[in-house]
Structure formats: C-alpha cells, structure tokens
C-alpha positions in Angstrom: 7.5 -8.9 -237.8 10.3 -9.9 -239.9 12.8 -12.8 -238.8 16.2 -13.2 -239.9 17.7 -16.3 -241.6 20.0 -18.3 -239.0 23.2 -18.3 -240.8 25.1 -21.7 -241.3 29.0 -22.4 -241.7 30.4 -21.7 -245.3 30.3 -24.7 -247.1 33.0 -25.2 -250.4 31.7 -26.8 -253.6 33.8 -27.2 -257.4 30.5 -26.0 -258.9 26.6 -24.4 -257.7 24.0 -25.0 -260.1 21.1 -22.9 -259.5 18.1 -24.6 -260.9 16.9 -28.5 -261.7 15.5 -28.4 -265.0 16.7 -29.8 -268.5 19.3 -27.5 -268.7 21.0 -27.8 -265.4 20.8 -31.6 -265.9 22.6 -31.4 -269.5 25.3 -29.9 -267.5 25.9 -31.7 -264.7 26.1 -35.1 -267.3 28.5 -32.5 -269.3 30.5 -31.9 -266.3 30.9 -35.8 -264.9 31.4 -37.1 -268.1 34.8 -35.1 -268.3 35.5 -35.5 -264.7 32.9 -38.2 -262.6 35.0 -37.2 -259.6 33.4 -33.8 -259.4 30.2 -35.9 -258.1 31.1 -34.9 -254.8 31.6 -31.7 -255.5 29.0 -31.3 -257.1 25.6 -29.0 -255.8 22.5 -28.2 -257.4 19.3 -26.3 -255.4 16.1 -25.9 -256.5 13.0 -24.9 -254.6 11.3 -28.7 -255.7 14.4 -30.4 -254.5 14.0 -32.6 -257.3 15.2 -33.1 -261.2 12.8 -32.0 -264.0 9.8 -31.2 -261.3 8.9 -28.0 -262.3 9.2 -29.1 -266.1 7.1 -31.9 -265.8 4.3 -29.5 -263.9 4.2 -27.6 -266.8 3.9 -29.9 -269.5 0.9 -31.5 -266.7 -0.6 -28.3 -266.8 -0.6 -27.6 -270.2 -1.5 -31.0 -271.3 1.0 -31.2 -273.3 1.6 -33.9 -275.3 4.9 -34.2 -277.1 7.8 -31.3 -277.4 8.9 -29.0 -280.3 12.5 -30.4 -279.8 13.9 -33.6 -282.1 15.3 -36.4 -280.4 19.2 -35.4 -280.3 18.4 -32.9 -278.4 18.1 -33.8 -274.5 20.4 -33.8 -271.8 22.2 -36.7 -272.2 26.0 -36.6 -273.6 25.2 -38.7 -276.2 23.0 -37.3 -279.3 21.4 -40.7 -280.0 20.6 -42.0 -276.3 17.0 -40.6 -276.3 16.4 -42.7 -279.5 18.2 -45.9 -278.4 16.4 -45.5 -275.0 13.2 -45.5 -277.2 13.9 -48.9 -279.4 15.3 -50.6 -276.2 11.8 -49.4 -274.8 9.8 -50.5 -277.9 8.5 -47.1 -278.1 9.3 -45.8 -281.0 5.8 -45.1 -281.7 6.8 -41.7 -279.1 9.0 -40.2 -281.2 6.5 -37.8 -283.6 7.1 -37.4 -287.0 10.6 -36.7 -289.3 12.6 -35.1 -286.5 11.5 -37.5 -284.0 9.7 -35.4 -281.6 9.5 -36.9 -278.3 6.5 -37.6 -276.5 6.4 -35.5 -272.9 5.9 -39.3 -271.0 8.7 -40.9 -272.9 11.3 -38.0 -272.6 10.3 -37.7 -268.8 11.6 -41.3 -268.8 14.1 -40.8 -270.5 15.5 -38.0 -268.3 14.7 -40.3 -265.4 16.8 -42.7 -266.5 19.5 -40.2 -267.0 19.5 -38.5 -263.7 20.1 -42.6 -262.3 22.9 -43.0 -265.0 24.6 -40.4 -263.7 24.0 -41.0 -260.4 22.5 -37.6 -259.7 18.9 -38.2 -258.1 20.7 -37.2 -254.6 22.0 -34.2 -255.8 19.3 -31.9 -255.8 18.8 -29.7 -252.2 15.6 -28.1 -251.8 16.1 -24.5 -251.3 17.2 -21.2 -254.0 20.1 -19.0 -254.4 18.9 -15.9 -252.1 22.0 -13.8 -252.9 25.1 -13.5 -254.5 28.3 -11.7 -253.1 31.3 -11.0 -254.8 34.4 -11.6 -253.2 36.2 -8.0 -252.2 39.7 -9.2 -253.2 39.4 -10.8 -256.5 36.2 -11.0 -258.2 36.0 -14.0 -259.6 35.8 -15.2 -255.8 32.1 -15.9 -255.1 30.1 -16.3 -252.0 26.0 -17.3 -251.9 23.7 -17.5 -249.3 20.7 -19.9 -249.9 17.2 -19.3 -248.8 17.4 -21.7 -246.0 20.5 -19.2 -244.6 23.2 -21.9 -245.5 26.5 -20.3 -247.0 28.3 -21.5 -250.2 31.8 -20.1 -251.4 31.6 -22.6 -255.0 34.4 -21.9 -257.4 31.4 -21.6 -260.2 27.7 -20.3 -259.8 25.8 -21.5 -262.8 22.4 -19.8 -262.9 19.6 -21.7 -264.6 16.4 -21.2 -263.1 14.5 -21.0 -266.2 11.4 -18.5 -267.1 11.5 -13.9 -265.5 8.7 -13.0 -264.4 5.4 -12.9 -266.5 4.4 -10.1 -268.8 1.2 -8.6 -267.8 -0.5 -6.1 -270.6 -0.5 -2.9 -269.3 -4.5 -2.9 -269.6 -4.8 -5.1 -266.4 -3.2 -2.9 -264.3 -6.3 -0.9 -265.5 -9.2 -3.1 -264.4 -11.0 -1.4 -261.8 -13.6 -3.6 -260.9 -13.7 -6.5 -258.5 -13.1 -9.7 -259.9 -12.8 -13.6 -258.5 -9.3 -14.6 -258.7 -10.3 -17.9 -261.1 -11.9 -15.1 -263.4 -8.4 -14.2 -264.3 -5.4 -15.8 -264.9 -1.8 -15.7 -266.4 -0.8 -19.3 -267.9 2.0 -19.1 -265.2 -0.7 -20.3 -262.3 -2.8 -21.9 -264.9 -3.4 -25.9 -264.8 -5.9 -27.6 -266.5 -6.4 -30.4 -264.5 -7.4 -28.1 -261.9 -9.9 -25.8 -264.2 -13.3 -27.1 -263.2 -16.9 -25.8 -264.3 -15.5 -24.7 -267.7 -18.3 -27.0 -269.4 -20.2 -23.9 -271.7 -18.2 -21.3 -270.2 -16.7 -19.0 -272.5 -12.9 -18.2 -272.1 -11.2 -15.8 -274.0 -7.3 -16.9 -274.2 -5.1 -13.4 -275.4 -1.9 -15.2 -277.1 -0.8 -16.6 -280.0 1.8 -19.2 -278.9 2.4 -22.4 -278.0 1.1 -22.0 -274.7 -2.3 -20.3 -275.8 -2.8 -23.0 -277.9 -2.5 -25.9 -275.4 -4.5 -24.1 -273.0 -7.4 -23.2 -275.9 -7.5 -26.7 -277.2 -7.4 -28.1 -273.0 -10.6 -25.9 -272.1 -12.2 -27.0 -275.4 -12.0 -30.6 -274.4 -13.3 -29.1 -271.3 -16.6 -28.1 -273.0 -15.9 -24.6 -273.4 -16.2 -21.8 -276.0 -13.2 -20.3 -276.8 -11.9 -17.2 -278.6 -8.2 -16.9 -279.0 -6.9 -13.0 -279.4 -3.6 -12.6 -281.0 -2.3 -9.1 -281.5 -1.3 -10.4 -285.1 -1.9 -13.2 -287.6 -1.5 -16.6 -285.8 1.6 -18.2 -287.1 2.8 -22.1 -287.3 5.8 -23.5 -288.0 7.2 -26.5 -286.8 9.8 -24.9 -284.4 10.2 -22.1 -282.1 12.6 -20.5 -285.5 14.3 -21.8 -288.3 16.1 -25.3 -288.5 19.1 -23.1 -289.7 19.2 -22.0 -285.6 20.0 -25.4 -284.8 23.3 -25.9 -286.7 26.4 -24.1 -288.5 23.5 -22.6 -291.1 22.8 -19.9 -289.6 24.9 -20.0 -286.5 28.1 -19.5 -288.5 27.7 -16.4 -289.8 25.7 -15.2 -286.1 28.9 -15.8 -284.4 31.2 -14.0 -287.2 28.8 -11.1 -286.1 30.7 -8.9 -283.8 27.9 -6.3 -283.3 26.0 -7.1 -280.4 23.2 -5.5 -281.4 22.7 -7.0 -284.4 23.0 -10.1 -282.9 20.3 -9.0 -280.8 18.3 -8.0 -283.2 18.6 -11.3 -285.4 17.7 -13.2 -282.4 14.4 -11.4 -282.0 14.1 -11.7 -285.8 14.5 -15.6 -285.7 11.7 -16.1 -282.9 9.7 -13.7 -284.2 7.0 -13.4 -281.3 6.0 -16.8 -281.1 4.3 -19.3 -283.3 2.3 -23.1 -283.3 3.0 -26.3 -284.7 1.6 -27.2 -287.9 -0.5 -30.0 -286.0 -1.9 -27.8 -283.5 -2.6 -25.2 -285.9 -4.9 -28.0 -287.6 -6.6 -29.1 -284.5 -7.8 -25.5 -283.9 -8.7 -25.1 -287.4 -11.4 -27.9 -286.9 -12.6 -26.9 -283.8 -12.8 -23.5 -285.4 -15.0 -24.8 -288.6 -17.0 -26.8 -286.2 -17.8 -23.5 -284.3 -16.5 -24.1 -281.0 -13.4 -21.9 -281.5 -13.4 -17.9 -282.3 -9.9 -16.4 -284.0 -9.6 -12.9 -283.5 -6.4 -11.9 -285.0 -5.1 -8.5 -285.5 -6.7 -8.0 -282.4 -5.8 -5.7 -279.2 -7.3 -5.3 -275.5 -8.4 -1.9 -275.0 -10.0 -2.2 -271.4 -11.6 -4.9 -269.5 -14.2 -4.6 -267.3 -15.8 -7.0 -264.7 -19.6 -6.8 -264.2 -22.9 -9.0 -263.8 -20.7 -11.9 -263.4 -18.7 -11.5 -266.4 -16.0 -10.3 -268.5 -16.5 -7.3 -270.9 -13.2 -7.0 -273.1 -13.3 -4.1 -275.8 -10.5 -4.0 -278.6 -8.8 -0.8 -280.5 -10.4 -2.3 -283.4 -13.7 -1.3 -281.8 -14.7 -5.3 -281.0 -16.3 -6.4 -278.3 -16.1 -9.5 -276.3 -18.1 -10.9 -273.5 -16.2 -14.0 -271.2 -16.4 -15.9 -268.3 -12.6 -16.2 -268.0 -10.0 -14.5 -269.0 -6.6 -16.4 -269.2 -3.2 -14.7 -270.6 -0.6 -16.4 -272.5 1.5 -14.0 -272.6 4.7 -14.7 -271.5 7.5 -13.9 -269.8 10.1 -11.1 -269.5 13.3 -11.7 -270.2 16.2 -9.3 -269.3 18.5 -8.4 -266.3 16.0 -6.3 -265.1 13.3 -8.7 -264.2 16.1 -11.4 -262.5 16.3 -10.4 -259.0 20.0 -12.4 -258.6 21.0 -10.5 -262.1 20.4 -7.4 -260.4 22.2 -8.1 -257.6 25.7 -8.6 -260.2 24.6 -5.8 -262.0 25.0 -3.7 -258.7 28.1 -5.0 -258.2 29.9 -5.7 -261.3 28.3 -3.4 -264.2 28.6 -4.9 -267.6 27.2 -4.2 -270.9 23.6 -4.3 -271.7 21.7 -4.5 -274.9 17.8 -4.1 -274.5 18.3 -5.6 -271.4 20.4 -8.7 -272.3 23.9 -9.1 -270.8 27.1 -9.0 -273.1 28.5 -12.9 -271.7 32.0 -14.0 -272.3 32.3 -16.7 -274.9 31.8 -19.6 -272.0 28.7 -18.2 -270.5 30.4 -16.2 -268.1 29.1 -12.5 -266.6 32.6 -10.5 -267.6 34.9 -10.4 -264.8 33.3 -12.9 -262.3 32.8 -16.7 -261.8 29.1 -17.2 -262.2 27.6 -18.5 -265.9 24.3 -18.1 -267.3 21.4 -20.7 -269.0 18.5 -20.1 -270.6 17.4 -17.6 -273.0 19.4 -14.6 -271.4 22.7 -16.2 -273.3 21.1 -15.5 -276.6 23.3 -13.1 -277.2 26.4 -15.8 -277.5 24.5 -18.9 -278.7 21.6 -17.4 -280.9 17.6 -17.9 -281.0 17.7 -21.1 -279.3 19.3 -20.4 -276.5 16.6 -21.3 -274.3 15.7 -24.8 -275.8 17.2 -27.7 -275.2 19.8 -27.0 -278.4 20.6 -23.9 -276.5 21.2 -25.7 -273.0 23.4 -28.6 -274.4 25.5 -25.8 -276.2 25.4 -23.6 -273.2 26.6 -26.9 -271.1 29.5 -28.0 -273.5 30.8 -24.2 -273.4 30.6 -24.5 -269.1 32.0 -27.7 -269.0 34.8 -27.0 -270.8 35.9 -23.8 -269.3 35.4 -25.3 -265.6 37.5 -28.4 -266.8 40.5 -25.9 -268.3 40.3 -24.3 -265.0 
C-alpha cells in the first residue's frame, strides 16, 4: 500500500543545487564569491546531506589513492589554493608527480577546508529533487518538490547529481541460473573494505578503466587471482583524454564547431572508452609477470553460467573462464534517457537531442527554461572533460555568471 508524500508550504530560494559533490561545491564558491549575500539564499540537497560524502565513498571503496586531476583543478575560486593549502600543510609530498596530482586524503582536506571558508557546511539538506514542474505562464518559472514532500519555486535549478545509471552487458540479463548476490557485482555496490574471503578466490573483473583497475589491484592485495577482460587492448595514459582538453588547444577550435554532432563525436573521440594511468598500468604489469594477474584483452562475454559453486564465463573468442566472482566495471550510461528528472523536462519542454545528449544554451541552461546542467551530459558545450573537475569549474564560472547578469 502506497502513501503519499505530506506536502509542505512553497519555500523561495535565488538558486537549488541538486547534488553535493565537487562540482556543486565549485559552484556554490563561484556563486558567493560574486555575491556572499546569496548565502542565504542559497540551497543545496543531497540524499547524504553532507559535502563530498558520496565522493569520498567512492574513492574509500575503490581504494583509491590519488586522482587523475592536477592541482588547479578543485573547487576553490582560486587555481593555486589546493597547492598553497598543501605547503601551508607541509604536504607537498601529496601532490604526485609533474602535474601535481593530489592525493585522495589531502584533497578531501582540502575541500573540507573549503566548504568552512565558505561557510557552507550548513548548507547541505538531506533529501533529492523528486520532480520538476514548469511554470504554466512563463517557462523559465520553476517549481520542485523534494523527496521529503517539501516544495521549492528557486529562480535556478542546477542539476548535478553526478553518475546515470550503470551499464549492464546485455549477457547478464541472460544468466539463468541462481546465483548469491556477493557472486556478482557492478563496481557501483562494490567496496573493498567490505569484500571478505577473497584470499585465493579467483575474480574475473570485465573492464578496462580506471575503476577495473583499482578494484583488480584491491582484490590482489586481497590474495586473490585475478583476470581482467577488456573488450579491447588495455590503454594508459595519464588522463581521462588529451592535455589539449584542458585548455584553448583543443577547446578553441571545439567551440568554433557549430555542428553538434561533430562535437559529439569529437567528444567520444577524445575519451575514447576509457584508459589507466601509466603507474597503475605498471603495477598490474608486475602482478601480471609475477603470475597473480591474467589480461585477457580483445576479449568478449558470450554467456555466463552459475554452477557447482562457481562462475563459468565463455567468450566469442571461444575462451573459457572459470571464477568465483564476477565484478563489472562497466560503467555508467549517460544520456537523457537514463536521468529520471531529464525525462521529466524532456516531457515538458522537448529540445534537441544528439545520441541522447541535450543541445544546452551556452551557460548550461536546458533551452527555454531556468534549470542548468553539471557533469558529463554538458559535453556537448564544454568538451571531453566535462565531467572532471576541469569540466565542473568551467561549467560553474558559465552558471555563475549568467545567474549574477540576471
């Protein structure tokens, strides 16, 4: 028996952020650096009810120990305040490499220390945007209804609430057979810490990421025998795409495009399906030569089958696999489609699509209304790195702007 959500009086706000991670919080300093009087106008939700929780669960889960960013990219206004936080810290040692990648503990400090700066910690309301209405009048008029039934009419509606919903091959739709849930997993409900008894198990990751790599090199330190799948050659490079991403390079000419889907098509170009680091490439060559690690590249799942107490996993190319676990890195869809609150505008105020990415206006905007995207579903206006935390500071200077001109 389904109850209904008590509904609350409507409550006005200058500007609803939907979502507490990096990129919300690079807005939200954006925004009060141009105008700290907006604190109080100010509202973020998030289901944690907390900055940075669900980013810091991740990199937890993962054990991951530094990110693929360099250190001018944060959510701080200032470029250089993640490195001056680190000499006034005397931990410069955190900072990896030429491009100063931060350690995960020192930029969760860092961000900390931000969210206090900025006077934000109180901010953060534990609950989600449940749905979006559209005012009848004028359209840019918004009006949003949280999950806990309270009602919102905010001049703005920022969406960034990260990650669509995880890719599942089609093949495990497939599996017939019976199977504990620990015996399978996507990397989404997947954290290490929490992975017990994998001491000479045998897990075979499908992925060739970042993600599968964390999670190969985690149940190796485990004790377990791994073989990573990848559907193609595993690739490393030190960021998610080129350096040229990150600047006027290559961005120059990507906004001079006006054919959206060439755009499109140059951002899936740039990413390229995903890749590893250089160092993390190295560490599972060694575990490889030491014969604790399997790389089956050029590789794709067939079927899998659960019996006797274990996976067996046949590929097209005829190979066969035996595992105790199964764990997919596989990722995440991204697209309109598979964003219940997208679908919701979408309904409401059709726009142009390509392969399932919206057409924005030049500030982030969904044409014709008052509610911006975040995250990697702007790629179309800011390019490959939309969803990293290049992306977000771009994506908050473009938002800030057009809400202060307002």
């Amino acid at each position: 028996m389904s109850t209904s959500i008590p509904r609350r009086g409507l409550a006005m706000a200058e500007l609803l952020i939907a979502g507490a991670g990096p990129q919300a919080l690079a807005l939200s300093c954006q925004l009060l650096q141009k105008r700290p009087q907006w604190r109080r106008h100010l509202r973020v939700v998030d289901p944690t009810g907390a900055w940075m929780v669900r980013w810091q669960r991740q990199m937890q889960a993962y054990e991951i120990p530094w990110l693929r960013s360099p250190s001018p990219h944060h959510p701080h206004p200032n470029p250089h305040a993640l490195r001056r936080y680190a000499q006034d810290q005397q931990r410069m040692r955190e900072l990896e490499g030429p491009y100063g990648l931060p350690h995960t503990g020192l930029f969760a400090d860092f961000c900390r220390g931000v969210v206090q700066e900025f006077q934000l910690a109180e901010r953060v309301q534990a609950a989600s945007v449940a749905q979006i209405q559209l005012g009848p009048a004028r359209p840019a008029s918004l009006q949003v209804t949280l999950s806990d039934g309270a009602l919102i009419q905010p001049r703005r509606l920022v969406l960034a609430t990260g990650m669509g919903e995880p890719v599942l091959p089609s093949w495990v739709t497939r599996i017939a057979s019976p199977y504990p849930a620990e015996a399978l997993q996507h990397s989404q409900t997947l954290d290490l810490a929490t992975c017990h008894g994998l001491l000479a198990q045998h897990i075979l990751i499908v992925g060739a990421g970042l993600t599968s790599a964390h999670l190969a090199l985690g149940a190796l330190r485990r004790g377990a025998q791994v073989t990573m799948l990848c559907r193609r050659t595993l690739r490393s490079r030190p960021f998610d795409a080129d350096p040229g991403w990150l600047g006027p390079k290559y961005l120059k000419a990507f906004h001079a495009e006006a054919c959206w889907r060439r755009r499109h098509r140059q951002v899936v170009a740039a990413r390229d399906g995903g890749s590893i680091t250089p160092l993390l490439a190295a560490q599972l060559d060694q575990m490889r030569r030491r014969g604790r690690l399997q790389l089956h590249e050029q590789g794709q799942v067939q079927s899998a089958c659960w019996q006797v107490g274990g996976w067996q996993v046949d590929c097209l190319d005829g190979c066969r696999h035996r595992a105790d676990r199964l764990w997919l890195a596989t990722g995440h869809r991204q697209g309109v489609s598979q964003h219940p609150l997208l679908r919701q505008l979408l309904d409401q105020k059709p726009i142009e699509l390509i392969n399932d990415f919206p057409v924005l206006t030049s500030d982030l905007r969904w044409p014709g209304t008052n509610v911006h995207l975040m995250g990697g579903l702007s790629a179309l206006q800011l390019g490959p790195a939309a969803r990293n935390l290049f992306g977000g500071l771009e994506a908050a200077k473009r938002i800030a702007r057009a809400a202060v001109k307002a």
